[in-house]
C-alpha positions in Angstrom: 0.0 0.0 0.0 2.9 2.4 -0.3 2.1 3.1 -4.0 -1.6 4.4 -2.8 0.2 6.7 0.2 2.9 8.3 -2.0 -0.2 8.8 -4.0 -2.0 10.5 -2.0 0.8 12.4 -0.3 0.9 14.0 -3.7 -2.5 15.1 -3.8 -2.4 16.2 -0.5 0.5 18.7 -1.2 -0.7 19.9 -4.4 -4.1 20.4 -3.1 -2.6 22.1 0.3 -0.8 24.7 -2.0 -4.3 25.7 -3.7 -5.8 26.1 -0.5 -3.0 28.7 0.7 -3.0 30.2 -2.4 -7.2 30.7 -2.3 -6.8 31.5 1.3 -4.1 34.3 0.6 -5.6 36.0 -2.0 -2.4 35.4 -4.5 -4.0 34.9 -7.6 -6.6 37.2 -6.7 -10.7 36.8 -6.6 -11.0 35.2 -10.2 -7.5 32.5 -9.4 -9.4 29.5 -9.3 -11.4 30.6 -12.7 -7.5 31.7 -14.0 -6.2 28.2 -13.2 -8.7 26.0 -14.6 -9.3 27.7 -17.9 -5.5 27.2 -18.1 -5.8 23.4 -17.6 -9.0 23.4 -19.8 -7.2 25.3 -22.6 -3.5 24.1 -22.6 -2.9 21.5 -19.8 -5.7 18.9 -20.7 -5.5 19.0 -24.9 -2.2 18.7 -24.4 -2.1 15.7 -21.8 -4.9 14.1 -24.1 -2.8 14.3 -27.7 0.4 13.2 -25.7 -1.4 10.7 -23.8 -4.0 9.2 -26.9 -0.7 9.3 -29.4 1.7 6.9 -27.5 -1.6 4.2 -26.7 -2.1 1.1 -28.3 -5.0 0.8 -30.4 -5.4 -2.8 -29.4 -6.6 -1.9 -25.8 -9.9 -0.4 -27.6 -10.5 -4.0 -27.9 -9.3 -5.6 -24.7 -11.5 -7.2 -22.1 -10.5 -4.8 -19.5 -11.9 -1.9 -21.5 -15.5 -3.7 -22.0 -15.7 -4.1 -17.9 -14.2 -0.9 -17.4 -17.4 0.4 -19.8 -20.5 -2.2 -18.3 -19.1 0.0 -14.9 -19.6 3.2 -16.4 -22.6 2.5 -18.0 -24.4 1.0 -14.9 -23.7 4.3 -13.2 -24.5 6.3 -15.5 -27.9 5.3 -16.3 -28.1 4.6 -12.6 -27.3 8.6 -12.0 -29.1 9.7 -14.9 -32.3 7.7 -13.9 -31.9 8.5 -9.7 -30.7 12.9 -10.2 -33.6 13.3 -13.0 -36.3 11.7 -11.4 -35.7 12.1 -7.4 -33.4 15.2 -8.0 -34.9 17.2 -10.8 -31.6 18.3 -11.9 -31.2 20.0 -14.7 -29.4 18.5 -17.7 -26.1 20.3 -17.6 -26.0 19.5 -13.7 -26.5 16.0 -14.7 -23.5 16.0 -17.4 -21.3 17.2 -14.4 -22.9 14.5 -11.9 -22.4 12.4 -14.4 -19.1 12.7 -15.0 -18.5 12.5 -11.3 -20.1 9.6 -10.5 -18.1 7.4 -13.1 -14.7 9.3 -13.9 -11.9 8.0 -12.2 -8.9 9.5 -11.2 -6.3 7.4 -13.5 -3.5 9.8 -13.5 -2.1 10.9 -9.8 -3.8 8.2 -7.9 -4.6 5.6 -10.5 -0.6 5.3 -11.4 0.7 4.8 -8.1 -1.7 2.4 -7.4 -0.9 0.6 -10.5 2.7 0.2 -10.2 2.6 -0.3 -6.3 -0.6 -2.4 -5.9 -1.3 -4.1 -9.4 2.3 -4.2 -10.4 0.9 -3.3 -14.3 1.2 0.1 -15.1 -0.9 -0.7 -18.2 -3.7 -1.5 -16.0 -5.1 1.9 -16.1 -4.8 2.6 -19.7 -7.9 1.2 -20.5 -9.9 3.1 -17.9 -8.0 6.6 -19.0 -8.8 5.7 -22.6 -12.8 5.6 -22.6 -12.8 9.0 -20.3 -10.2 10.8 -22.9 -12.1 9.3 -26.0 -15.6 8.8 -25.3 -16.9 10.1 -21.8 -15.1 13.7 -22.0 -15.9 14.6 -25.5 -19.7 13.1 -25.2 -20.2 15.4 -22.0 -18.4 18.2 -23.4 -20.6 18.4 -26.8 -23.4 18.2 -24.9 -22.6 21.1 -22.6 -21.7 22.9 -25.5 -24.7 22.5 -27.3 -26.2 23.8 -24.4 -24.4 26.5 -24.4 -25.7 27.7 -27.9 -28.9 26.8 -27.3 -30.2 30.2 -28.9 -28.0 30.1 -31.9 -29.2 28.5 -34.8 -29.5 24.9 -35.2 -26.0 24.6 -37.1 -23.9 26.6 -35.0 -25.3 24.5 -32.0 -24.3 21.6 -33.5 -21.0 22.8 -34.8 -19.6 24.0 -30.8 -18.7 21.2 -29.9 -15.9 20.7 -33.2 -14.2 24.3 -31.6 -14.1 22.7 -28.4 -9.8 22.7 -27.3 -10.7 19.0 -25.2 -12.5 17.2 -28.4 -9.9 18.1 -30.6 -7.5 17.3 -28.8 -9.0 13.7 -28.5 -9.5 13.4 -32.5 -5.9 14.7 -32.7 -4.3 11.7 -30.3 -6.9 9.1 -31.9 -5.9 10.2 -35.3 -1.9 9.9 -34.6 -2.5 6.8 -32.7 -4.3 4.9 -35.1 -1.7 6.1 -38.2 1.4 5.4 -36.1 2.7 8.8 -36.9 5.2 10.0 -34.3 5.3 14.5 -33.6 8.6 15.7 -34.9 10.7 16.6 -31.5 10.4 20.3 -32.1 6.6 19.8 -31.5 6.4 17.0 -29.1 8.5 18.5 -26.2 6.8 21.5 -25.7 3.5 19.5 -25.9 5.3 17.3 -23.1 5.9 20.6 -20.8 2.3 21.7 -21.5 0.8 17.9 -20.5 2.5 18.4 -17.4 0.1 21.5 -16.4 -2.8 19.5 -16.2 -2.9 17.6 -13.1 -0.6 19.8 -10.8 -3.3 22.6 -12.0 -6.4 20.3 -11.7 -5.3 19.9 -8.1 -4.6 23.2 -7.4 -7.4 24.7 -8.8 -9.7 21.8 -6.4 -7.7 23.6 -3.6 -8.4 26.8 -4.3 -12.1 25.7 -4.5 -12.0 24.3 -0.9 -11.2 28.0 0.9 -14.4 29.7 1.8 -16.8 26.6 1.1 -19.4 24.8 3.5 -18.2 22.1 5.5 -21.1 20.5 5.5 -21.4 20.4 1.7 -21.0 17.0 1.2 -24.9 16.1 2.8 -26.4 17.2 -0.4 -28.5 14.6 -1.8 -26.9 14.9 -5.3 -23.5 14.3 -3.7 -24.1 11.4 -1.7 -25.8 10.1 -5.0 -23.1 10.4 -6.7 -20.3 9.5 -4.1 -22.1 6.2 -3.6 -22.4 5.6 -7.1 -18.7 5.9 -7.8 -17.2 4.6 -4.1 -19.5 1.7 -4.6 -21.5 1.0 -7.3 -18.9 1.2 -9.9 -16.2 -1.4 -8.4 -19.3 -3.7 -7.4 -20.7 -3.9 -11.2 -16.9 -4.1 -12.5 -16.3 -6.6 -10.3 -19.8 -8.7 -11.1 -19.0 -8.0 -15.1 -15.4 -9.3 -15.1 -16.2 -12.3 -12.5 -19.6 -13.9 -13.5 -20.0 -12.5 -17.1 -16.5 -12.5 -18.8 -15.0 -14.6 -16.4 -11.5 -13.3 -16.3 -8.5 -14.9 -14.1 -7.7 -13.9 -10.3 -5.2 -10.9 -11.0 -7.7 -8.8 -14.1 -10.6 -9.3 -12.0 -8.3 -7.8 -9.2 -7.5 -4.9 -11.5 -10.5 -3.7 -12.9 -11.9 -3.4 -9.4 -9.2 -1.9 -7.8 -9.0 0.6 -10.7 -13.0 1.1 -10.6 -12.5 2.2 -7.2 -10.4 5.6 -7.7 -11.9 8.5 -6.6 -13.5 10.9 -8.9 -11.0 12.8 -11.1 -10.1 16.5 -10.6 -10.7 16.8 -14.1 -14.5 16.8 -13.6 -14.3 20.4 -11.2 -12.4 21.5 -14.5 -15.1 21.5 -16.7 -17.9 22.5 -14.0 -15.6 25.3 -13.7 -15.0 26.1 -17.2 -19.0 26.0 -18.0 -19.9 27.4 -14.6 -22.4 24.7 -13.6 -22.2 22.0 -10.9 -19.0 22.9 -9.3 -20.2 22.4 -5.8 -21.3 19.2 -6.9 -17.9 18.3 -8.8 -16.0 19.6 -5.7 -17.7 17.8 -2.9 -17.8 14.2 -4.8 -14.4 14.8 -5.1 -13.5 15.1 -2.0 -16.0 12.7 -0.3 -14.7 9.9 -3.0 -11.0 10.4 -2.0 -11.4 9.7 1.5 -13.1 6.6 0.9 -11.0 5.2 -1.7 -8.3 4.1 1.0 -10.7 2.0 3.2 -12.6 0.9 -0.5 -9.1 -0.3 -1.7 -8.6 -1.8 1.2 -11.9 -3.9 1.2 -11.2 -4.6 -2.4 -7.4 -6.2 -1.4 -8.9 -8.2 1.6 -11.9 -9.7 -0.1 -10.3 -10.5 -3.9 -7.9 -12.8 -4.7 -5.3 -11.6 -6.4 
């Protein structure tokens, strides 16, 4: 379990800094707005064209990636039915309590884990894969389109193709599936932009802590949602990759333990960036990541592996 701790000693700094900085004033009134449009616009396209580039094609196809998606798709429809119905949220809140009931934090907790605990770095890739090339650009066009929903019915569908985070993803999907390699004079300054995205992602989440309601977390949407992905999501992974695909010992073990990250910074990125849900986003967030170490825990104890 030393992987998971030097994991989350990492978040913990990063998201320390953002606190001081909100609670200081440095960046000024509009920092946390500042930060996140700079992971939105620079940090995260270039993370995504970097990260969709140099993956295999093949793991589109793998076993891991259909479990990884039955997971997703319980929750979402699970969400979707629960927040509509019981809730009466809205639709953008529901894009957002969407994401954060099913995207999992692959990249500063879900590495550690997987070299420390699953001993597979590749074990995360396919998880990482459907959010970058499927669940982010499917959310994303629909907030768009939302967006323009008094502009004519061709700009509205057209947002979505200006949108930095979609083409980003056709960008990496396109080099990816060609096998063509960035010339060096491109590819390292897209490698120091990549690296702004999760250091800013988890400063921006600390910045969004000073000032808010302790007590946040009660809100019936977030507990929705916090079950959904603390829960819900490694349960039906589990179920899929056990009783219906019936994979070996250690994948069963992996696709749980990777179905039971917390929810993603990335997901208080684009409440931020579209101004809708960010308490939401910034409470499941939080409430996720301090169950994930008893969760993983559970999952270790009770799964062979």
């Amino acid at each position: 379990m030393s992987g998971v701790l030097t994991g989350f000693a990492v978040v913990a700094t990063l998201v320390a800094v953002g606190y001081v900085l909100g609670r200081t004033g440095a960046l000024g009134p509009s920092g946390q707005v500042v930060v996140s449009r700079l992971v939105f616009f620079v940090g995260t396209p270039a993370l995504l064209v970097q990260t969709l580039a140099g993956a295999d094609v093949h793991v589109l196809l793998s076993a891991q990636l259909a479990v990884t998606a039955a997971g997703v798709a319980v929750v979402l429809g699970l969400w979707l039915l629960l927040a509509r119905w019981r809730l009466h949220l809205g639709r953008d809140e529901l894009v957002v309590g969407g994401l954060a009931s099913s995207f999992v934090n692959a990249a500063n907790i879900g590495l550690p884990v997987a070299a420390y605990v699953l001993r597979d770095l590749t074990a995360v890739l396919p998880a990482m894969l459907l959010q970058m090339a499927v669940l982010t650009p499917i959310a994303l066009g629909v907030l768009d389109v939302g967006r323009h929903a008094g502009a004519p019915s061709v700009r509205r569908l057209l947002a979505p193709l200006a949108n930095p985070v979609l083409l980003a993803s056709a960008v990496g999907i396109a080099l990816s599936v060609t096998g063509w390699r960035l010339p060096t004079a491109l590819s390292q300054p897209l490698g120091l932009l990549a690296g702004l995205a999760v250091p800013g992602a988890l400063l921006a989440f600390g910045i969004s802590l000073h000032g808010r309601d302790a007590h946040g977390w009660r809100a019936p949407e977030v507990l929705l949602a916090s079950a959904l992905k603390a829960v819900v999501q490694p349960a039906v992974t589990y179920v899929v990759a056990r009783f219906v695909l019936r994979l070996d010992d250690q994948a069963v073990f992996a696709a749980t333990v990777v179905a039971s990250l917390p929810t993603a910074q990335n997901v208080l990125t684009y409440a931020v960036r579209y101004d809708v849900g960010r308490d939401l986003a910034r409470d499941t967030v939080l409430v996720t990541t301090v169950l994930v170490a008893p969760v993983l825990l559970l999952v270790s104890v009770l799964l062979p592996h």
